[in-house]
C-alpha positions in Angstrom: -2.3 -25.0 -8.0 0.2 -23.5 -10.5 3.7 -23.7 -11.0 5.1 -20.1 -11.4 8.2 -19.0 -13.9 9.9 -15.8 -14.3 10.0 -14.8 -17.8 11.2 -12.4 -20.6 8.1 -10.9 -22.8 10.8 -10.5 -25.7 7.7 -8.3 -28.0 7.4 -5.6 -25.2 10.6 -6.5 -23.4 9.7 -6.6 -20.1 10.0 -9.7 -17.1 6.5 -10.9 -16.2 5.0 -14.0 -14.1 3.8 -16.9 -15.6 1.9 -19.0 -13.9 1.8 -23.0 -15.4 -1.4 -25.1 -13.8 -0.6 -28.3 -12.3 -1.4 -31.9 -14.5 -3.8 -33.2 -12.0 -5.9 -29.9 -12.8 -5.8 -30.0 -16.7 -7.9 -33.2 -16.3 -11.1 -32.0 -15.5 -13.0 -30.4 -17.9 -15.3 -28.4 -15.7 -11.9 -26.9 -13.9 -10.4 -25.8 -17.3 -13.6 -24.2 -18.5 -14.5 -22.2 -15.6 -10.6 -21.5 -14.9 -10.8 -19.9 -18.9 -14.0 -17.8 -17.8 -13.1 -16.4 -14.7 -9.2 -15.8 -15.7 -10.6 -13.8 -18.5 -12.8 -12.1 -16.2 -10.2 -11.1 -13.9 -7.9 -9.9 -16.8 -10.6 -7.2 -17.5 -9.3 -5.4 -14.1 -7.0 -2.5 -13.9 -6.3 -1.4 -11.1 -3.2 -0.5 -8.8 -3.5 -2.3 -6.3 -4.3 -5.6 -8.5 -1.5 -8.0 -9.9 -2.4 -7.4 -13.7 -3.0 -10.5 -16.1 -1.8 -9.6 -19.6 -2.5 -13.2 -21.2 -4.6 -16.8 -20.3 -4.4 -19.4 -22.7 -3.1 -23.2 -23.6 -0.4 -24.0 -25.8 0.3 -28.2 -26.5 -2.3 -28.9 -23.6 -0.4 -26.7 -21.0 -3.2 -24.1 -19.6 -1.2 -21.1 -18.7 -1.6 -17.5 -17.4 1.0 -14.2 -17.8 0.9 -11.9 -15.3 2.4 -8.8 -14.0 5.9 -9.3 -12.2 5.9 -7.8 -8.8 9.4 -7.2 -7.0 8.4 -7.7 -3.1 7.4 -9.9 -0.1 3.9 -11.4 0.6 2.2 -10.0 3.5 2.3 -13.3 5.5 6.3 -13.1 4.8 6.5 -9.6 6.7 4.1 -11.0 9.6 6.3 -13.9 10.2 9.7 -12.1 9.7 8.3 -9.1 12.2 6.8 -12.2 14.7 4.4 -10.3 16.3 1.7 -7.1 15.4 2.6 -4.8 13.0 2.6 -1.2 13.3 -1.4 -0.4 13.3 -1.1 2.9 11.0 0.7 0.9 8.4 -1.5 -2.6 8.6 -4.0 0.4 8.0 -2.7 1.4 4.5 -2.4 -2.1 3.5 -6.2 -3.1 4.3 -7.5 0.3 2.8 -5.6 -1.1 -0.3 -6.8 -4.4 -0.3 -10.3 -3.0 0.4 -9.8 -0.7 -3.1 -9.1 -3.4 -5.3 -12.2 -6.3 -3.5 -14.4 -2.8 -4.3 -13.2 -2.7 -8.1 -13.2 -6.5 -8.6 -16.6 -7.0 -6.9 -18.2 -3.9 -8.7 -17.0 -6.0 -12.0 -19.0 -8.7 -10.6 -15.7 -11.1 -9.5 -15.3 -12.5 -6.1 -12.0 -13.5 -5.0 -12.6 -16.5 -2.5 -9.4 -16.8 -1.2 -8.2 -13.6 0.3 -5.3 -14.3 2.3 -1.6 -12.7 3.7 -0.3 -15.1 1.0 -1.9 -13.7 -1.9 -0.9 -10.2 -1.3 2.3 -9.1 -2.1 3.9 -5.5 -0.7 6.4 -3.9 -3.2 9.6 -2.4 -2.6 7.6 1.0 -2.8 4.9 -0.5 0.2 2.0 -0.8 -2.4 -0.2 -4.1 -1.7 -1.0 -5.6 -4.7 -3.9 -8.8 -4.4 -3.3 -11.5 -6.5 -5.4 -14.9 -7.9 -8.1 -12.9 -8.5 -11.4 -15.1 -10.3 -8.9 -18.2 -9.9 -9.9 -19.2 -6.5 -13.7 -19.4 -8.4 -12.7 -21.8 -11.2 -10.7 -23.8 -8.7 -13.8 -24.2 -5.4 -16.3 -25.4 -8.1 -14.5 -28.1 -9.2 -12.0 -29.3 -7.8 -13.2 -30.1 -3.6 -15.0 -33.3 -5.1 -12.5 -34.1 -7.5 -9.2 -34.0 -4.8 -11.5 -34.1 -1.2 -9.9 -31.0 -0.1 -11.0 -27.3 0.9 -9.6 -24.6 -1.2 -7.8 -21.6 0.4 -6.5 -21.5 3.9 -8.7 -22.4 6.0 -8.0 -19.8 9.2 -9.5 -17.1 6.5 -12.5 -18.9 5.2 -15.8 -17.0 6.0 -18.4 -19.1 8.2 -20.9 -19.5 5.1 -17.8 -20.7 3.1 -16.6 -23.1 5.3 -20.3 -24.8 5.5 -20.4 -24.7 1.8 -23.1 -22.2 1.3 -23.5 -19.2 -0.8 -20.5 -16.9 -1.3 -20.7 -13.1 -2.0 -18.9 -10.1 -1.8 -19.5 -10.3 2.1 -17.3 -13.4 2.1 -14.3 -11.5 0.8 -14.9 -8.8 3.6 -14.4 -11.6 6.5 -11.7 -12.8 4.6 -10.2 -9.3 4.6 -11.2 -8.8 8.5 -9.2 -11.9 9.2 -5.8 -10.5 7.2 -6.0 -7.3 9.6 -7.0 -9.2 12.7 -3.1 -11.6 11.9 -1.4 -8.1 11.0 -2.6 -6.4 13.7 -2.4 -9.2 16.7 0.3 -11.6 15.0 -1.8 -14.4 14.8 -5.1 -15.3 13.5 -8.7 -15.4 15.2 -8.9 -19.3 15.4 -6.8 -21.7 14.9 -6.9 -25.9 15.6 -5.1 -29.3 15.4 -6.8 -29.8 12.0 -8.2 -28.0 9.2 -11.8 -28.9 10.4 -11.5 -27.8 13.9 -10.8 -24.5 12.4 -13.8 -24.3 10.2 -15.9 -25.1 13.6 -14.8 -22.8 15.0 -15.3 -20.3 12.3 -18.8 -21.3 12.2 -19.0 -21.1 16.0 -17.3 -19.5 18.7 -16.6 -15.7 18.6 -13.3 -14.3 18.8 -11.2 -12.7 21.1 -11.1 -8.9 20.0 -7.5 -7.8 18.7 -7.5 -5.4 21.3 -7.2 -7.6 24.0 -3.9 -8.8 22.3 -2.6 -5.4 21.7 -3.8 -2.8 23.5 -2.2 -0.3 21.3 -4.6 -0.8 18.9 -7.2 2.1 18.4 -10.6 1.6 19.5 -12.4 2.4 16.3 -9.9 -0.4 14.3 -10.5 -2.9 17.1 -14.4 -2.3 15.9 -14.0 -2.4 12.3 -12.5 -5.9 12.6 -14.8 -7.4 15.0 -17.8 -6.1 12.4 -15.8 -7.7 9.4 -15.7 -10.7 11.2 -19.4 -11.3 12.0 -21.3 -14.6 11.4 -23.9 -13.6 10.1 -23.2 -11.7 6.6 -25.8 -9.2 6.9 -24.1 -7.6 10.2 -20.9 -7.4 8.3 -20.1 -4.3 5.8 -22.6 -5.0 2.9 -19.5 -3.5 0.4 -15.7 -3.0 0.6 -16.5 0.6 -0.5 -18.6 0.9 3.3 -15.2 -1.0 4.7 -12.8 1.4 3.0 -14.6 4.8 4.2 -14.2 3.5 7.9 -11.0 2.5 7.8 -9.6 5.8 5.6 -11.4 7.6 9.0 -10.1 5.6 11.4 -6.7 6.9 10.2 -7.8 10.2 10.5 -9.9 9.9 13.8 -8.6 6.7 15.1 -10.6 7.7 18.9 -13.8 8.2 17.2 -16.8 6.4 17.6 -18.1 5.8 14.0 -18.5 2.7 13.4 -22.0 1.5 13.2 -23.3 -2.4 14.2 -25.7 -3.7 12.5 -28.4 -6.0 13.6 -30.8 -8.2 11.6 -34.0 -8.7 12.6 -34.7 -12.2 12.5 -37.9 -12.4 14.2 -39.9 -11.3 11.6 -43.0 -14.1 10.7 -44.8 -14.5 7.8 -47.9 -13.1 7.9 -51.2 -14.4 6.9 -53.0 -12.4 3.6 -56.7 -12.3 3.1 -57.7 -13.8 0.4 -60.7 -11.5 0.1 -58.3 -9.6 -2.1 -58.0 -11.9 -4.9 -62.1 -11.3 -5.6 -65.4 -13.1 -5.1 -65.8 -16.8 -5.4 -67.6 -17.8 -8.6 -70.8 -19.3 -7.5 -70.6 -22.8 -7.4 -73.6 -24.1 -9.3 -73.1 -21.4 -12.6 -69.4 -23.1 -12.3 -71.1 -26.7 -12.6 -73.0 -25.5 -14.8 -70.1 -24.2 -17.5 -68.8 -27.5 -16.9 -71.2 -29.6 -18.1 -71.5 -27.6 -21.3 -67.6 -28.1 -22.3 -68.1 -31.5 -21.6 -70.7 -32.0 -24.3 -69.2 -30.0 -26.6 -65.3 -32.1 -26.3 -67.4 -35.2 -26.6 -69.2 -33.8 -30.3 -65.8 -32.7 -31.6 -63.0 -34.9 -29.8 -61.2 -36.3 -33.1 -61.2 -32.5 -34.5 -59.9 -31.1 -31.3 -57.2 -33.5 -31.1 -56.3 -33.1 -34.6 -56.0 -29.2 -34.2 -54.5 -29.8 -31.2 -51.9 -31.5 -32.3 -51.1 -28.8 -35.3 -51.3 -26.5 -32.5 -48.1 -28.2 -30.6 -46.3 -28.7 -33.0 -45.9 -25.2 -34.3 -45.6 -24.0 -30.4 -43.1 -26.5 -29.9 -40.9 -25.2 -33.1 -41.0 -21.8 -32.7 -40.3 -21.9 -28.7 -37.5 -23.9 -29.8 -36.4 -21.4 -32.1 -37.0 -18.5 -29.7 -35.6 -20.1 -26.6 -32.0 -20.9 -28.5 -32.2 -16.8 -29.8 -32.8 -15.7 -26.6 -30.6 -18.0 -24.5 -27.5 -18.1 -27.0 -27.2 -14.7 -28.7 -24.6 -14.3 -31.0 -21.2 -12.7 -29.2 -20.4 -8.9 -30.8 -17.3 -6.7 -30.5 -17.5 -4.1 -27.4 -16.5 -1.0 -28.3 -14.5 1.5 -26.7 -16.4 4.6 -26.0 -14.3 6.6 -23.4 -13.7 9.7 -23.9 -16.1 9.9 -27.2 -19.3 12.7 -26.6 -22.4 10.8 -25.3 -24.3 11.2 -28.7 -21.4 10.1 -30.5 -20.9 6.8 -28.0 -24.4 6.0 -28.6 -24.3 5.6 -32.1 -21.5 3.6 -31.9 -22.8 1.3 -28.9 -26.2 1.1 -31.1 -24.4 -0.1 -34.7 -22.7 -2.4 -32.2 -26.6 -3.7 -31.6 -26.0 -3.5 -27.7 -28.0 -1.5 -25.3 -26.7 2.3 -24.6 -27.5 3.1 -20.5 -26.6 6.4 -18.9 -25.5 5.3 -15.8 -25.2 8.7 -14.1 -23.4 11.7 -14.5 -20.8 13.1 -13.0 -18.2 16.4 -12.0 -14.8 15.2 -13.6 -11.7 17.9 -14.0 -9.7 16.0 -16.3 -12.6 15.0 -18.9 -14.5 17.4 -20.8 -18.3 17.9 -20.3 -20.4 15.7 -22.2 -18.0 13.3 -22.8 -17.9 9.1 -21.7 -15.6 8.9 -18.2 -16.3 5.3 -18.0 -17.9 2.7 -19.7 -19.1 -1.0 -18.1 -18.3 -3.1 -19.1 -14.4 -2.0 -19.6 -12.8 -2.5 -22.5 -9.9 -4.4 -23.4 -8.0 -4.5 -26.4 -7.4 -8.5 -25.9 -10.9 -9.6 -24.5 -13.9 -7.6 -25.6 -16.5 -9.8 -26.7 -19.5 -9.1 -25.5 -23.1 -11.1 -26.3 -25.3 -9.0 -28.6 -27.9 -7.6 -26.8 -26.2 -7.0 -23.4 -26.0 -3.4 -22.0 -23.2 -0.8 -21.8 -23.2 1.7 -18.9 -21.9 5.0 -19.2 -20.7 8.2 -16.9 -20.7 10.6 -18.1 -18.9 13.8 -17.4 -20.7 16.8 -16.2 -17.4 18.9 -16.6 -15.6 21.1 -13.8 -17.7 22.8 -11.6 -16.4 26.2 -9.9 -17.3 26.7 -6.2 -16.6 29.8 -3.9 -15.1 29.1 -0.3 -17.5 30.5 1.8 -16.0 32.2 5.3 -16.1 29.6 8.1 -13.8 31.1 10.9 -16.0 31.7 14.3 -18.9 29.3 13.2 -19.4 26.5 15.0 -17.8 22.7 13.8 -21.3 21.7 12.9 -22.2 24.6 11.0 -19.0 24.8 9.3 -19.0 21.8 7.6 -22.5 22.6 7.0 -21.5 25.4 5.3 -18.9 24.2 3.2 -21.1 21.3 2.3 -23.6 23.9 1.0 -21.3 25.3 -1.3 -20.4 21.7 -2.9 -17.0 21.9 -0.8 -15.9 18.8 1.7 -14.6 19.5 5.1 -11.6 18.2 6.9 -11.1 18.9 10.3 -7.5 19.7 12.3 -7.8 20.0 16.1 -5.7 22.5 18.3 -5.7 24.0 21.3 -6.6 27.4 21.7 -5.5 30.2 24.4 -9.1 33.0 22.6 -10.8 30.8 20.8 -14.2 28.3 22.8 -14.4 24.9 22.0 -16.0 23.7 19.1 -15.7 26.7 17.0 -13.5 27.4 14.0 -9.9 29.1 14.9 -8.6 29.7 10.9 -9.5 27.8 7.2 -6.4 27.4 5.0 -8.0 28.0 1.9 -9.0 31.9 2.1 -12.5 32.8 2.0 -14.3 33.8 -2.1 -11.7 31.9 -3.3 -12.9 30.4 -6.5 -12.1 26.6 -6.8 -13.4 23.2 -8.5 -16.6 21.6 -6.7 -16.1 19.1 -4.4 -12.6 20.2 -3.4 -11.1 20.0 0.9 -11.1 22.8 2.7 -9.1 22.3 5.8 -10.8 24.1 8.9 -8.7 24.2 12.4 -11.3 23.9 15.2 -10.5 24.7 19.1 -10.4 21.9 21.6 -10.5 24.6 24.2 -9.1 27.7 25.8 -8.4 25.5 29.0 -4.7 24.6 28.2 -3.4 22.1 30.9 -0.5 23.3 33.2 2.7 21.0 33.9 6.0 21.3 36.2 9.1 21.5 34.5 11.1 18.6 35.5 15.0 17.9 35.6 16.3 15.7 33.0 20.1 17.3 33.4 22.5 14.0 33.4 20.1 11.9 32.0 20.7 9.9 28.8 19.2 11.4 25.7 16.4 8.6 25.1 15.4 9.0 28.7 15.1 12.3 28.7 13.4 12.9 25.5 10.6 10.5 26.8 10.2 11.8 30.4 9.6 15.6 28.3 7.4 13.6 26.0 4.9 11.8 28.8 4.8 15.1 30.6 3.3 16.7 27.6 6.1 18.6 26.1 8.2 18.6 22.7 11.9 18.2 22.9 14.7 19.5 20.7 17.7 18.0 20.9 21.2 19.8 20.2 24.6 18.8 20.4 28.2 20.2 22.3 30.9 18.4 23.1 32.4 18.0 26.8 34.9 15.9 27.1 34.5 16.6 30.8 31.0 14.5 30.9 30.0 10.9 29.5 28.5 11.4 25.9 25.0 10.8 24.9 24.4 12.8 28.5 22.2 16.0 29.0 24.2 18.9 29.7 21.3 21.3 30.2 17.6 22.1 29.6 16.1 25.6 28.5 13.5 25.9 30.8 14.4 25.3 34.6 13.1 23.0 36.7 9.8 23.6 38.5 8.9 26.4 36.1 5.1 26.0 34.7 4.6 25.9 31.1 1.4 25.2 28.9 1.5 21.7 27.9 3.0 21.2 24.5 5.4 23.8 24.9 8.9 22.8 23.3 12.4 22.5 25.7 15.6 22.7 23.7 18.0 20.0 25.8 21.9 20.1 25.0 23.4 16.8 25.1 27.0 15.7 25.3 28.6 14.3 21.7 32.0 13.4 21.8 33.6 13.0 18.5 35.3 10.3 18.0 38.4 9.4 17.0 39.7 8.7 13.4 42.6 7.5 11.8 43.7 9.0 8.0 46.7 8.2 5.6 49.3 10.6 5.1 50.9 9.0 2.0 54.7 11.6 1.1 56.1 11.3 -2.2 60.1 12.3 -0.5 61.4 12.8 -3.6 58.7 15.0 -5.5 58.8 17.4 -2.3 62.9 16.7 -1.8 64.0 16.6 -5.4 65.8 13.3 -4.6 69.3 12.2 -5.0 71.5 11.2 -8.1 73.0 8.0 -8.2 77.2 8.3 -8.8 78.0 6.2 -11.9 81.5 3.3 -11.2 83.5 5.8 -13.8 82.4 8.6 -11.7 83.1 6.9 -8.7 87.1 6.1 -9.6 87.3 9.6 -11.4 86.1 11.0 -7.8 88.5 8.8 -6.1 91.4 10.4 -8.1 90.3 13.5 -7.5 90.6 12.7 -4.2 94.1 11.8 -3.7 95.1 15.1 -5.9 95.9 17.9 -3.3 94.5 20.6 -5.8 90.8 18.5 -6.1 88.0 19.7 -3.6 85.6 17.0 -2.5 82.1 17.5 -4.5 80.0 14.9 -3.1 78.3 17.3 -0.9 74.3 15.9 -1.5 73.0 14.2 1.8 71.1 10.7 0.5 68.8 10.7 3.2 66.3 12.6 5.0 64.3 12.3 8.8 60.7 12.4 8.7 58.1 14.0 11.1 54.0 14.6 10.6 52.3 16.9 13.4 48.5 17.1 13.5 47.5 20.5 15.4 50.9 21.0 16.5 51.9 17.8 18.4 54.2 15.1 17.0 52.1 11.9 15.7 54.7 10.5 13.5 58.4 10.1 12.7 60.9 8.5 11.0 64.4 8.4 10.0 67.2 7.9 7.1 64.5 7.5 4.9 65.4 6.9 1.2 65.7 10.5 -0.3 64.3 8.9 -3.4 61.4 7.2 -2.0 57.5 8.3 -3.9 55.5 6.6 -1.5 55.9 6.8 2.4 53.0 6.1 4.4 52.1 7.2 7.9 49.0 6.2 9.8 47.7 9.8 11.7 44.5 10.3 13.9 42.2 13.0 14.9 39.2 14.2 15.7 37.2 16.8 13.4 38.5 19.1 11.6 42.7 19.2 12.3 45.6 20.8 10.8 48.3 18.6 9.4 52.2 19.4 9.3 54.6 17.6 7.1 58.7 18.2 8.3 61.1 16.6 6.4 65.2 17.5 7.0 68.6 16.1 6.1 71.9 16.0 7.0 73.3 18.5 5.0 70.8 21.5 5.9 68.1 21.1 4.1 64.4 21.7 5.0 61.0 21.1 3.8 57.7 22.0 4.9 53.9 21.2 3.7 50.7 21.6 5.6 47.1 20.4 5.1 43.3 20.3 6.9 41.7 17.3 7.0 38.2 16.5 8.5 38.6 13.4 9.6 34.7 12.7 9.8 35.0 13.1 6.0 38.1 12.0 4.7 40.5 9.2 5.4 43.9 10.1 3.6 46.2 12.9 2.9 48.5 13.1 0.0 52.3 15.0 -0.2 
């Protein structure tokens, strides 16, 4: 519905998204208003894992909004690109996300409409971040008549949407179910030739459970999906906040059996009322009676009566006018911002504001002092906080830190434990291990030390037995197997494997040379077997680059007056030849003793021979340079060749 644009916030300088709506939408009225309400709406959210909207507004009839600018891939990119499931502990982390921010934006009142893999984008970091929020509101009100077509993909529409009934937070939940039903099985619960075939089927056929298309999903995840994805909206989660606490314990217990279906009693009838209740009936003939007497006395005073009557209209007529357009239009006040402030103090302010001051609850909280405003609905916002006089301001307020004592745990039963703990304002969390002394079910050790003082409400971790009946297993033989094989035959029997290296350059590499435990030996299941597998190094090649005449000292060139003067010298019997200095020199480069290079009548002048050595590891390298006339030079160097790739004489 929008064009988007990258641009430059030159005030705050930073890039941000701004999103342009389409001509064919700026024509209808209705659109723009409700678009201007529920953009407003949305921009009231903060949250992380919501794309933040820092502006809406029109400038020379162009309606736009500017929003947050996220650096990432959409969720239906990474499906596609992956073309099949995704890992289920990391489709996990993105629904509990996507769950977080539906819970903030439907405790603010705003439904999305039109949650789908393309309106959630994953960061470079992996954080989800849900997008469009309050658009897809403006857009389903007014524009399906206006263009004659359905808003939002279709595969992800909720059943009640896809009729055309009622929405609700509940709607956003199937939505949601769908997302982790395409993540989980690559591809979505129903799908059809056309867009209406899809909605049917929505509205009609069950689907296949995502654990029939991937059997690798856990069982509990397998049932949180199929309860998102019920018809009927009152067997789905009621909230994202009931969502989000089963799918943050399916990562923790993904076996367990937690998940609780729901079913709505619709055979309830209406049931018939006595009217017995309501009192006696008024005897009929006193009734008459009273009847007869109003009659005459209308008839003696009808012009009076209509005259008052009339009088009487008029003025109720005026001031219900009056008091209907107070009531229904009150003025629009400033909300203040009252986080942070002490309650007495925030209710002062919220009262001179003329709104309505409501304790919502209280509340531990470390990081505000007691007494003091932790939140305030609705939020405020420095750019939108406008609120209709009269209207009501929750507050939580902060009960301050509250000290607990860790109670002592070890020996009690699971039950009891968490009991415990719970007793003493402390939550639980449970690690399982195996135990050789300690029965099943009961508490081996806590990690947080017994009378230790800490804040209410803080985890205590508690390691409970699975049982003193460790399973047995046969050691098997994975000597001359390939690394990957053999890690994974240890690993299906029930046993860790660490890997280290040697090298035999007698074996094939990547091969196991030998196992710490022998084969046929029984071991407790989980016990670790170091294997030593073959890793031949490989071969490298370096430059050796020689400067001959730094190491040399290089020759002098004999001048054409030096050269005749020499050549006189020469032919006199009493001159002794002097050019003695040898202008070349032979070249030869060992590495760990053994010739690799060598070269001859090399230019005694030369700064920059290069030879091209290899190796393996760490090597010693020998530099021999000689010359006709006697003369000698030696260097030597160690090179890792895993690390470096040249040498310099």
């Amino acid at each position: 519905m929008a064009i988007v644009y990258k641009a430059k916030d030159v005030t705050l300088n930073r890039n941000v998204a701004v999103k342009v709506l389409r001509d064919e939408f700026t024509t209808d009225q209705e659109f723009i208003r409700r678009f201007e309400t529920e953009a407003q709406s949305a921009a009231r959210l903060t949250h992380p894992n919501i794309v933040s909207i820092y502006d809406v507004g029109v400038d020379n009839g162009i309606y736009y909004i500017v929003m947050e600018l996220i650096q990432g891939k959409t969720l239906k990119e990474i499906i596609v690109e992956e073309g099949g499931p995704l890992p289920w502990k990391w489709s996990i982390n993105v629904a509990i996300q996507i769950a977080s921010a539906l819970d903030m934006a439907h405790k603010n009142n705003i439904i999305h409409r039109d949650i789908k893999p393309h309106n959630i984008i994953i960061t470079e970091d992996g954080v989800a971040k849900v997008t469009d929020f309050g658009i897809a509101k403006a857009v389903s009100n007014s524009t399906i008549t206006a263009f004659g077509t359905t808003i939002g993909s279709v595969h992800y529409l909720s059943p009640e949407h896809a009729r055309g009934g009622y929405t609700d937070a509940k709607s956003d939940i199937y939505s949601l179910g769908v997302v982790m039903y395409e993540m989980l099985t690559g591809r979505v619960p129903f799908d059809a030739d056309t867009p209406v075939s899809v909605a049917l089927k929505h509205m009609q056929e069950e689907p296949q459970e995502p654990i029939e298309l991937n059997p690798n999903i856990p069982e509990s995840i397998n049932k949180i999906i199929m309860k998102a994805l019920k018809k009927d909206p009152m067997e789905r989660y009621q909230t994202s906040m009931e969502l989000l606490k089963d799918l943050k314990q399916a990562l923790k217990n993904p076996s367990g059996d937690f998940v609780e279906d729901v079913v709505y009693d619709r055979t309830a009838r209406t049931q018939k009322i006595s009217t017995d209740a309501y009192g006696n009936i008024i005897d009929k003939k006193e009734n008459n009676k009273n009847q007869n007497k109003l009659k005459k006395f209308i008839t003696n005073h009808k012009k009076l009566s209509i005259f008052i009557g009339i009088i009487l209209l008029f003025f109720i007529a005026f001031g219900g006018t009056i008091g209907i357009l107070s009531i229904t239009n009150p003025k629009e006040v400033d909300l203040p911002n009252v986080v942070g402030k002490q309650k007495e103090e925030a209710q002062k302010i919220i009262e001179e504001a003329k709104l309505v001051y409501e304790v919502e609850r209280e509340e531990y909280n470390k990081d505000v002092q007691e007494g003091h405003v932790i939140s305030q609905d609705p939020t405020y916002s420095e750019k939108y906080h406008a609120v209709k006089q009269g209207s009501t301001v929750k507050v939580v307020i902060s009960k301050g830190i509250e000290k607990a004592t860790v109670p002592k745990v070890v020996g009690q039963k699971k039950e009891d434990a968490i009991k415990t703990l719970e007793d003493a304002k402390l939550k639980a969390e449970i690690i399982e291990e195996t135990s050789k002394t300690v029965e099943e079910g009961y508490v081996i050790s806590q990690e947080t030390q017994e009378n230790t003082e800490v804040s209410a409400g803080d985890t205590v971790k508690i390691h409970i037995s699975t049982g003193t009946g460790i399973k047995q297993v046969t050691m098997t033989s994975v000597i001359g197997k390939e690394e990957a094989t053999a890690k994974s035959e240890l690993e299906d029997l029930g046993l860790k494997a660490t890997i280290v290296y040697e090298e035999n350059t007698s074996k094939d590499n990547g091969i196991v040379l030998k196992q710490s435990i022998d084969t046929g030996t029984t071991v407790d299941e989980g016990t670790t077997v170091t294997i030593t597998v073959n890793k031949l190094e490989e071969t490298k090649s370096a430059t050796v680059t020689i400067n001959v005449k730094s190491i040399t000292g290089g020759y002098k060139e004999t001048s054409s007056s030096e050269k005749e003067e020499n050549s006189t010298n020469k032919n006199s019997t009493s001159t002794q030849e002097t050019d003695n200095e040898a202008k070349t020199v032979d070249i030869k480069v060992q590495v760990n003793g053994v010739d690799v290079y060598t070269d001859s009548n090399v230019d005694k002048n030369t700064t920059s021979k290069t030879a091209t050595i290899q190796g393996k590891g760490t090597a010693t390298v020998k530099l021999i340079i000689t010359d006709s006339k006697g003369g000698n030079w030696t260097r030597t160097e160690t090179i890792n060749f895993n690390t470096t790739n040249k040498i310099n004489f």
